[in-house]
C-alpha positions, 0 to 999 in steps of 0.5 A: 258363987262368983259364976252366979253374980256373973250370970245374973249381971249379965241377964239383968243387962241384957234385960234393961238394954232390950238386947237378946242373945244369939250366939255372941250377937246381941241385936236391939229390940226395935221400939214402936214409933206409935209407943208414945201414943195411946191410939186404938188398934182400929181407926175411931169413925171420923169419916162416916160419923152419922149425922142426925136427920134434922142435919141433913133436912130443913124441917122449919116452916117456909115462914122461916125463910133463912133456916136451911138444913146444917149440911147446906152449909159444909164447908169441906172442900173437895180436895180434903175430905175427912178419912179416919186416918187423916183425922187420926193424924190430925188429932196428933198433931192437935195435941203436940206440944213439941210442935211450938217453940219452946215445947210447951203449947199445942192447939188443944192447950187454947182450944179444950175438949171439956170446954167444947174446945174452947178456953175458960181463960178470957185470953189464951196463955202462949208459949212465953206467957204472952196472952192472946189478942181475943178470946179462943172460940170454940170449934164445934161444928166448925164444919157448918160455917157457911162462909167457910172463914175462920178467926174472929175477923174472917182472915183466914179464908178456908180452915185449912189457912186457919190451923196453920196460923197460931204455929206462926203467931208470935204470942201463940206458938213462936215458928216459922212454917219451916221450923214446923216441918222441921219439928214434925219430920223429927218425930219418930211416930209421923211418918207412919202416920203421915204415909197412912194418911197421905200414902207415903212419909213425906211429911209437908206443911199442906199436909198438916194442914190437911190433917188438922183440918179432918180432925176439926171437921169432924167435930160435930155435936150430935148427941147433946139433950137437944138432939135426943129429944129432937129425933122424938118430933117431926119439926123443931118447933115442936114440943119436945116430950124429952125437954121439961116445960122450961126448956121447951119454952126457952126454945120457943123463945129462941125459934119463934119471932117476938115482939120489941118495944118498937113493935118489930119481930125478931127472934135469936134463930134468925141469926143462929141458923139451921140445927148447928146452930151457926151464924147467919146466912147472906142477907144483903150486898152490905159489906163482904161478910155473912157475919153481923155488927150485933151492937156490942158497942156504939163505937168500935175503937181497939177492935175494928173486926171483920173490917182489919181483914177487909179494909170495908167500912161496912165491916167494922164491928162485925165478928164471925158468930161460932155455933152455939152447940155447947155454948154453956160450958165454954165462957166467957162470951164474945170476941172480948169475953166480956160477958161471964155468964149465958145470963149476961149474954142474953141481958145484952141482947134483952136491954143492951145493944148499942146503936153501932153505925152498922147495926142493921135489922133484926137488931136495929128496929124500925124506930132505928133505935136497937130492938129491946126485948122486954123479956121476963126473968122467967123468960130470961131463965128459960132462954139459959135452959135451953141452950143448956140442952146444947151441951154434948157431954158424950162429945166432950168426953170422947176418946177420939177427941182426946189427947192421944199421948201418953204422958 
């Protein structure tokens, strides 16, 4: 009886300690550095996502002469074009929680895939408790912006300067660039990651940059109700089969020009451009930004914007626009988040924009008084109905978007 506990004692040990028995030689059963990551067998599709034609080609009418076709406006530089295994590794380290100071916060936690990788909390929550300075914008099509600036106020000149910033902020992520390296060089699952996407293990701060950005880049909404019905017709202008008659008149709202109270025309495309919805191209020599003063306030005060990062005058009150691709699941609104509903939104740009010294047409009529709109509620409703159609639920839901840890 003695000899049978023995045995069993001794299976169960080398049974909970991994060890096999060789003679009298036990050897450790090497785990997986990639065990705490649920990652797939073969590479998610992050660099030949196919792109719908209305990306890829300009459909409007040559009376919409600022409308370009999305892809126009990459801004992916040369040196850094998305691979699945570059992205891979970014989709890592987007959602590494390890990577802040006390362990708590990882991009993803202000920047959420069901919330079209945004916050549904007016200011973001740091790594102390602390709340950040704007709201978190959303990401989608990030790839698309024409300036290729990041932040609200454009200081981050490339995306690639972008993604290593909140490591760095003091209220966001608490480190240094060096504790970055530090903190990523001690996980056992980089390296191997590091040396499929890069060719060898060294792991460096230019090179999470680099992944981070991949996997950003490849954010791209393509399978929203829009883009559905959209491949059903030869412009956008068109009626879409696919869309209720609601739906297809909030579009025409939103493409086609309509008339203010000054008389002026004006529509919502004119500074949404292409079919990624981004901000608005260069218009003039004013200021040394794309982004536009849309007249939030008539003085700016606590929040100059753009012009923080330019010291330009002409730049006060401007904020960069992101993508409206999944604008209604991602309140509250604007660089404040002031505005909890698409509602407000477009109430604002109906009956609320203020005569801010640098508001400058569309918004800024030729009576120079701020257009006003004079929109029906039932306009107003279908305005919401549309961009309701910008929503990618398969987007918002897809696994290569997610989080790629276990637990």
């Amino acid at each position: 009886m003695k000899r049978i506990v023995v045995s069993i004692l001794i299976t169960l040990s080398l049974f909970i300690t991994g060890c096999s028995k060789d003679s009298d030689t036990y050897t450790p059963v090497e785990q997986d550095p990639l065990e705490e990551l649920n990652l797939p067998d073969e590479y998610f599709n992050y660099a030949n996502m196919p792109l719908p034609e209305h990306y890829t080609n300009n459909a409007f009418s040559p009376q919409s002469p600022f409308q370009h076709a999305a892809t126009e406006f990459d801004n992916t530089p040369s040196n850094n074009p998305i691979t699945n295994e570059g992205a891979t590794l970014g989709r890592v380290l987007f959602y590494d929680k390890k990577l802040s100071a006390n362990g708590t916060i990882a991009c993803a936690s202000c920047h959420k895939q069901e919330f079209g990788f945004s916050d549904p909390d007016v200011l973001s929550e740091g790594f102390d408790g602390g709340r950040t300075r704007r709201h978190s914008m959303g990401l989608t099509n990030a790839r698309f912006y024409y300036s290729g600036k990041f932040f609200w106020d454009e200081r981050a000149a490339t995306l690639e300067d972008q993604v290593l910033m909140p490591f760095q902020d003091e209220v966001e992520m608490g480190l240094t660039l060096q504790q970055l390296e530090e903190i990523v060089g001690s996980q056992s699952y980089y390296p191997q990651l590091f040396e499929a996407a890069f060719g060898d293990d060294v792991i460096t701060n230019d090179r999470i940059s680099k992944a981070l950005s991949q996997f950003i880049r490849s954010m791209v909404s393509t399978t929203s109700k829009y883009d559905i019905a959209r491949s059903e017709v030869q412009s956008p202008t068109d009626n879409f089969p696919g869309f209720t008659q609601q739906e297809n008149q909030g579009k025409t709202l939103f493409y086609l020009p309509l008339e203010t109270s000054s008389g002026d025309r004006v529509n919502c495309s004119g500074c949404h451009v292409s079919e990624a919805f981004v901000g608005p191209i260069p218009n003039g020599p004013l200021g040394t930004t794309t982004s536009v003063t849309n007249g939030l306030d008539a003085v700016s005060t606590d929040d100059l914007g753009i012009n923080e990062t330019t010291n330009n005058a002409n730049d006060i009150g401007k904020f960069k626009a992101p993508s409206l691709r999944n604008i209604a699941i991602r309140p509250p609104y604007m660089h404040d988040g002031r505005f909890a509903t698409l509602q407000e939104v477009i109430e604002f740009y109906n009956s609320g924009i203020q005569k801010h010294m640098n508001l400058r047409p569309p918004l800024l009529g030729s009576d120079d008084n701020p257009v006003r709109l004079n929109l029906t509620q039932a306009q107003k409703d279908a305005l919401v109905a549309f961009l309701e159609t910008l929503t990618d639920y398969e987007m918002l839901s897809d696994e290569k978007y997610s989080d790629p840890f276990r637990n």
